[in-house]
N, C-alpha and C positions, 0 to 999 in steps of 0.2 A: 137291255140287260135282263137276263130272266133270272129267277128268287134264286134258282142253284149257284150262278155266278155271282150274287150278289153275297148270299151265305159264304163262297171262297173268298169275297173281296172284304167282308170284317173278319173269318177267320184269318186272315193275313196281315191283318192289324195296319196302323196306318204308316202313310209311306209319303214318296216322294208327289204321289199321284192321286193322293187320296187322305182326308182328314175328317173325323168324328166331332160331331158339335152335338149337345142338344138344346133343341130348337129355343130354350129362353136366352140364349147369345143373344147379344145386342148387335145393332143393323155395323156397328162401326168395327166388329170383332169378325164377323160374317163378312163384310168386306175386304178387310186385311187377309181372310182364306184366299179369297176369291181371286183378289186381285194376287197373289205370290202363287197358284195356281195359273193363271193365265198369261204372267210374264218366263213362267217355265217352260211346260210342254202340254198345260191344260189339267184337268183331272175333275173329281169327285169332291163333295161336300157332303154328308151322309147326315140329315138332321133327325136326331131321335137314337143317335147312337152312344155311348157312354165313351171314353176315350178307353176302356180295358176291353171293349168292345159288346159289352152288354147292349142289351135291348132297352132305351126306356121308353120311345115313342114318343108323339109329337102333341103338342095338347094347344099351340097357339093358335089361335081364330084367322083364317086368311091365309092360311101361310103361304099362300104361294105367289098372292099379290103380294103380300109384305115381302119376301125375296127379290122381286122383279121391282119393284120401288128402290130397293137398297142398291141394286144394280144398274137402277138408271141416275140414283141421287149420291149415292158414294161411292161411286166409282168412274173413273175419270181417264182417257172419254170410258164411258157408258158400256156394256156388253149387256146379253141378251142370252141367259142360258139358259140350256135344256133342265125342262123340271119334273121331276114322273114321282107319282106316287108308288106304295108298298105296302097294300091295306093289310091290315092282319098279318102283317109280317110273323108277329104273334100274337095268340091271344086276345086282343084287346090292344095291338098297338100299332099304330101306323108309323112307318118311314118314309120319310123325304129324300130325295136326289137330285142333286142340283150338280150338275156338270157343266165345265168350261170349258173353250177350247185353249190352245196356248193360243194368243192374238195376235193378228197381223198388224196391229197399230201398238204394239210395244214402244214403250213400257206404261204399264198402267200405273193409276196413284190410288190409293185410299182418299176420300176428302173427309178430312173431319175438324170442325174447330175452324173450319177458313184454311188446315194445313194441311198441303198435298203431300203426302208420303207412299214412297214406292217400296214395295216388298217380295222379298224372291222366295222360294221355295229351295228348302237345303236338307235334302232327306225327309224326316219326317216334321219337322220345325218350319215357320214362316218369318223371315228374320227381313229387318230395313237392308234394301241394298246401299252398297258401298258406290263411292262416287267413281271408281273403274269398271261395277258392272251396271253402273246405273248407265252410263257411256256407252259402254259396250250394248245396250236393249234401246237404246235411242239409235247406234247405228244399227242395230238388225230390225231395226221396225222402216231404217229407212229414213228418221228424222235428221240425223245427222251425217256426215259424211268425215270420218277418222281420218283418211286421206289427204285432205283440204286442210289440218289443221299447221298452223306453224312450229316450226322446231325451233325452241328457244335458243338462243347460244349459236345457231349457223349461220353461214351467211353466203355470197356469191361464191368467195375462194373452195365453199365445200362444196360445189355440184364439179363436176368432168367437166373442163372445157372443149377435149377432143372429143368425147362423147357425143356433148350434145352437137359440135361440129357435123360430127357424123350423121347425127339423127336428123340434122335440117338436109342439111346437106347431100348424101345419099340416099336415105330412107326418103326423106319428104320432097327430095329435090327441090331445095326454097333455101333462099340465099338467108345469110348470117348476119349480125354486125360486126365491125369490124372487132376484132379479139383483144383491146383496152378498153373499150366501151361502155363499161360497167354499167352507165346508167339504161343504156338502148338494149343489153343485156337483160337486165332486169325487168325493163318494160314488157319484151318479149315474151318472158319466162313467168311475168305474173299473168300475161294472156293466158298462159296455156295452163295455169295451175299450179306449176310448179316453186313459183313464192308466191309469197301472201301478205299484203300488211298486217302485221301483228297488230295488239293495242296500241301500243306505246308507238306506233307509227313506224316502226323499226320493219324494213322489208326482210323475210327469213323462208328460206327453203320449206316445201310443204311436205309434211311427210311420204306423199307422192314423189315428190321433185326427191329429197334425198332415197326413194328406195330403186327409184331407176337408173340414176344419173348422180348418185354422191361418191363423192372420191373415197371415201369411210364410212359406210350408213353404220356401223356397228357403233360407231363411236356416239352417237345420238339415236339411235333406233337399236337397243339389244338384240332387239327381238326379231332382226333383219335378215338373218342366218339360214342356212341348213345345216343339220349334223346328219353326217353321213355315216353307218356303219355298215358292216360286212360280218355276221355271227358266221362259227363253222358248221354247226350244227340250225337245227331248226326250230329252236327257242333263245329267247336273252342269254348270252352267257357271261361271265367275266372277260372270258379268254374272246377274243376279237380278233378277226383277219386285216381288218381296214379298220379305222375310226379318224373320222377327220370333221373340221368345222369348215362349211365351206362362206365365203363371207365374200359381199362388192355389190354392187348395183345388178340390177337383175339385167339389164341391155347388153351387150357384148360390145369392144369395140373394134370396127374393119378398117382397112385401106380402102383407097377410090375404085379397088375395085371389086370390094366387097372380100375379102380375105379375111380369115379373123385375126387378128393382130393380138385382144385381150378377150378373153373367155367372160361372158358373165355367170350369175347363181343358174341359168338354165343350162348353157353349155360346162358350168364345174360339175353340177349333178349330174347331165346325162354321162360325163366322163368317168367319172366313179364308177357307176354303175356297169360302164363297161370294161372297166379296169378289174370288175370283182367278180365276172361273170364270165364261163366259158362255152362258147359258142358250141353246137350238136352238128357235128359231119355225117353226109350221106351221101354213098355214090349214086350219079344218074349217067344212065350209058358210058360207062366209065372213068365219070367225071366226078372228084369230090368237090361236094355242095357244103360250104358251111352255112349253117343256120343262126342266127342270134338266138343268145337265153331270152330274149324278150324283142318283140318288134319296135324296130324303130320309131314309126306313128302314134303307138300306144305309151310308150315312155315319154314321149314330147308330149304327149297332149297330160298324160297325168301329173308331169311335174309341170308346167305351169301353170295349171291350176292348181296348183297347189300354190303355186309364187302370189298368182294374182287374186284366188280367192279368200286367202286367210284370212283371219280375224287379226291383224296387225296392231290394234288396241289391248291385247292380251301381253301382256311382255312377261318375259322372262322363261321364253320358250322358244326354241327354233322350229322351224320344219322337218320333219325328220324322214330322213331315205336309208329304208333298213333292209339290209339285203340279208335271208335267210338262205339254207341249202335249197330250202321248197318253194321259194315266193321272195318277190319282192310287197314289201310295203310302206304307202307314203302316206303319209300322215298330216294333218293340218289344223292346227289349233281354230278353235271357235265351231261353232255348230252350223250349221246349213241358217242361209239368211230368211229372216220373216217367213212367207210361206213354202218354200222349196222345200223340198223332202226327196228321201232315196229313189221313190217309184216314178217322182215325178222327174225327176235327173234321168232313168233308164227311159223314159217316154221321148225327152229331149225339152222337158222344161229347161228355160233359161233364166239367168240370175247375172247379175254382176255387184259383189259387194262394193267392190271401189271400180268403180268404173274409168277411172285415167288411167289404172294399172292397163285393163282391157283394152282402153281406145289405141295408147303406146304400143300393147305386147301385137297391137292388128297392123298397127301401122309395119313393125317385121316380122310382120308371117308366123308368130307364133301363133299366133288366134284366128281363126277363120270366121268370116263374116255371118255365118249360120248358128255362133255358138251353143251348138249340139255333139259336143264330142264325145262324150261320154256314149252315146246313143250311134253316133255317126262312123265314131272310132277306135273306142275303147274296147266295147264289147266285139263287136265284127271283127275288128284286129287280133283278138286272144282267138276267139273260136276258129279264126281261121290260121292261126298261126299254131294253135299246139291240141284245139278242143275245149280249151278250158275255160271260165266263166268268172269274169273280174268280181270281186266281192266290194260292194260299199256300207262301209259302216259307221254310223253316226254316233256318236259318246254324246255327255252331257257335255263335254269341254271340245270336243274334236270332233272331224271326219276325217276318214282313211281312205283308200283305195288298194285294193290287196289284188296280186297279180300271180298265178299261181304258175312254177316254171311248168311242168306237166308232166 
């Protein structure tokens, strides 16, 4: 960072990304930055800076071993940041810079007192996380799996029994039990993940198990959904062409001989989309060519990732497939998991937050065994299909995938 950058980053005062201490904070106040700092997206700690953004400079003995002690003694596990002085910043005062990254072992704690405390970063404030985002930074670090957990209150009568029929059966070609069998049922279905012994010893559908295969995942899973719109124009509007909630298990289900008999969330989305979208004719040697508003490859691969990468621990949010006059865009609650990022997704990094969703959505062809689509299919499909250049964009709460008609 050089002094001119550094001059723009306290003119802009502090942020989500950046916080002013001077340096007589104590190691437990300086860790509480640090660590809601590094369970966000990483940032700056600026010591010797006034919070109105004045200059006072640093005057504590060591300070840069005393940093790196407080990072390896109150902070839990441990981080290791970048530390650069800023002699004469002015006059007679030196700054400190102590940067974090956001961390691949999310979420971190404060240790103080013998008490591990986790703290997020919320604009410009470092606040305790809540026990849904403390959840939510255990599963993007990876330590938990959201998926796996039980759903209270369900039980065998809520999964599909033709479903999962189908899924052994056709999909896996692998014989069933017999269809009363509740208990040899269960046995099966806690193989594969799909229930779980709860505490209380009660066997209950996994949240996996209801979002592929539940006869009603909405009714225990809100958050199971798509909402699907259709604006006339090329912004939000009130006025709407389409607006529907589309809801069921995300698998579909066929006859023996593979027909679809029930639509799942992937084939109710890609239907909308084509119900709200009007194909471009072309004649060739005097033949008319119709064209899709969007390739078919590229729509499949963008809504089920969408289905299968969400942050499903976020509730009180659908997925959302919004169709404008210019673009389609599909949206997905929670942010890219532990280290994946935008550049590394266009490379062909791979990730999978709930990995059952993936191994099921491989077993029928919606997932291919390279999971690089984005890379493989997304972008190659648009450029070759109209010119144009899928857009990805990551919020503090969501990623999108923007499709531009052309």
């Amino acid at each position: 960072m050089t002094r001119t950058e550094l001059l723009e980053l306290i003119a802009n005062g502090e942020g989500s990304g950046v916080e002013f201490k001077r340096d007589e904070v104590t190691n437990y106040e300086l860790a509480k930055e640090l660590v809601a700092l590094a369970n966000f997206a990483g940032g700056v700690v600026l010591l010797g800076v006034e919070d109105d953004g004045s200059i006072h400079g640093t005057t504590r003995d060591y300070l840069e071993e005393w940093v790196m002690e407080t990072c390896r003694t109150k902070i839990e596990p441990p981080v290791i940041p970048y530390f650069s002085w800023y002699r004469d910043f002015e006059p007679g005062k030196d700054i400190a810079v102590v940067r974090v990254l956001g961390g691949p072992d999310k979420p971190y704690a404060r240790v103080h007192q013998n008490r591990r405390t986790y703290f997020i970063r919320v604009g410009s404030t470092s606040r305790e996380a809540s026990a849904a985002e403390l959840e939510r930074m255990f599963q993007a670090g990876g330590r938990i799996n959201y998926g796996l957990k039980p759903v209270p209150g369900a039980g065998l009568p809520d999964l599909d029994l033709p479903r999962l029929n189908d899924y052994f059966r056709r999909v896996l070609s692998s014989d069933t039990p017999p269809e009363g069998d509740a208990a040899r049922w269960t046995e099966v279905l806690k193989n594969l993940d799909f229930m779980i012994r709860a505490d209380d010893e009660i066997v209950t559908p996994t949240v996996d198990g209801l979002l592929l295969f539940g006869t009603n995942p909405k009714r225990y899973l809100p958050q199971s959904g798509v909402r699907a719109i259709a604006y006339p124009g090329t912004s939000p509007d009130y006025a709407t062409r389409a607006d529907q909630e589309l809801r069921g298990p995300l698998v579909p289900l066929a006859d023996r001989q593979g027909a679809l008999v029930e639509a799942g969330l992937v084939e109710q989305a890609l239907d909308f989309i084509g119900r709200n979208t009007q194909p471009s004719a072309e004649l060739s040697g005097g033949v008319r060519i119709d064209r899709p508003a969007y390739p078919a490859t590229v729509l499949r691969e963008v809504v089920v990732n969408a289905l299968v990468h969400r942050d499903y621990s976020i509730v009180g949010t659908d997925i959302q497939v919004v169709l404008f006059e210019d673009r389609l865009e599909v949206t997905s609650p929670g942010r890219l998991p532990n280290t994946a990022t935008v550049n590394g997704l266009r490379a062909g990094f791979r990730f999978a937050r709930n990995q059952t969703l993936v191994n099921v959505m491989r077993d029928y062809r919606y997932v291919d065994f390279r999971g690089m689509g984005i890379r493989n299919k997304v972008i190659p499909g648009m450029q070759a299909h109209n010119g144009t250049e899928p857009e990805f964009i990551e919020t503090d709460h969501a990623f999108a995938v923007r499709l531009w008609l052309g």
